[in-house]
N, C-alpha and C positions, 0 to 999 in steps of 0.2 A: 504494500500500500504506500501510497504516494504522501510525503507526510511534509508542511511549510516550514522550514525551519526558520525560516528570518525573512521578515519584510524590509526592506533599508528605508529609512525615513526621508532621504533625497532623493528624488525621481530623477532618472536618464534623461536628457534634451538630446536628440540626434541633430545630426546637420540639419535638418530642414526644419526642426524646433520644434519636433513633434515629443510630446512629453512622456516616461512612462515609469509606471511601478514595478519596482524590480523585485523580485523573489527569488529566493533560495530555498530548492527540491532536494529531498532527498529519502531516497527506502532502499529496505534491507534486500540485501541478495543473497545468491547460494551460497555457500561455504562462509558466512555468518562477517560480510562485510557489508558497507552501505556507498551508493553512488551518490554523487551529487551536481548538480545541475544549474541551470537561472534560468526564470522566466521573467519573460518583459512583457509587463500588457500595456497596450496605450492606451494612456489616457481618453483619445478622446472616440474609441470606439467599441474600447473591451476587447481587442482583438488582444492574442498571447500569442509568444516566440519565442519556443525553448530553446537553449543551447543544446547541443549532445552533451553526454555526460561531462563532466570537468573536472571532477576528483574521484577517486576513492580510499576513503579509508575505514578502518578498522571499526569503529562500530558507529552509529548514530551520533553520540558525545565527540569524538574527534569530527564530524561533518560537520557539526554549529558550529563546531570551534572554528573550521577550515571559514567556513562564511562569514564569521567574526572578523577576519582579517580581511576581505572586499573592499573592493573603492571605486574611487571614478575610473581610477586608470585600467581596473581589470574591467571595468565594464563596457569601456569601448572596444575592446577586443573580443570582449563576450557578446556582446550587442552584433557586430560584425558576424559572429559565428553564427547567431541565432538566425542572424537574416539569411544566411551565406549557405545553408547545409544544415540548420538546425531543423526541428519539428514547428510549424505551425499550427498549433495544437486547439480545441475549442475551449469555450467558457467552462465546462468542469473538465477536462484532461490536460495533465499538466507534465506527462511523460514524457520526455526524449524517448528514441530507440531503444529498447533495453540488450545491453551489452551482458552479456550469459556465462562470459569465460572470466 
């Protein structure tokens, strides 16, 4: 199950000044690790844009941690990814691809 682990309280502005709320995904996989992710919705339509996965670590508590440390500057390259090859995902699915291995 697909679980939010952090909202950031500063929305992304792209180049063209379009605004969005960024989230940090994350759930558990096989062999009892957890993936983690960001999704962008914009502001001004609800539309979402995952990244593919972006980390993985060791359990749930290392993932928040991993998004704790976020910013602007990882997010224009994750912004980039999302648009680029990420998942365009709907109003409740908020999954990248799920990576198995």
């Amino acid at each position: 199950m697909d679980t939010r682990l952090q909202q950031f309280e500063t929305p992304f502005t792209d180049g063209d000044g379009k605004t969005y709320v960024v989230s940090a995904y994350g759930r558990s996989r096989a062999h009892d690790t957890w993936q983690g992710w960001l999704v962008f919705e914009r502001q001004s339509d609800g539309r979402r844009f995952a990244t593919p996965v972006e980390t993985t670590q060791p359990d749930e508590e290392a993932t928040r941690y991993w998004a704790t440390g976020l910013g602007a500057t990882y997010f224009d390259g994750a912004f980039l990814r999302a648009m680029n090859g990420g998942e365009k995902v709907g109003a409740h699915s908020v999954c990248p691809a799920v990576a198995t291995e």
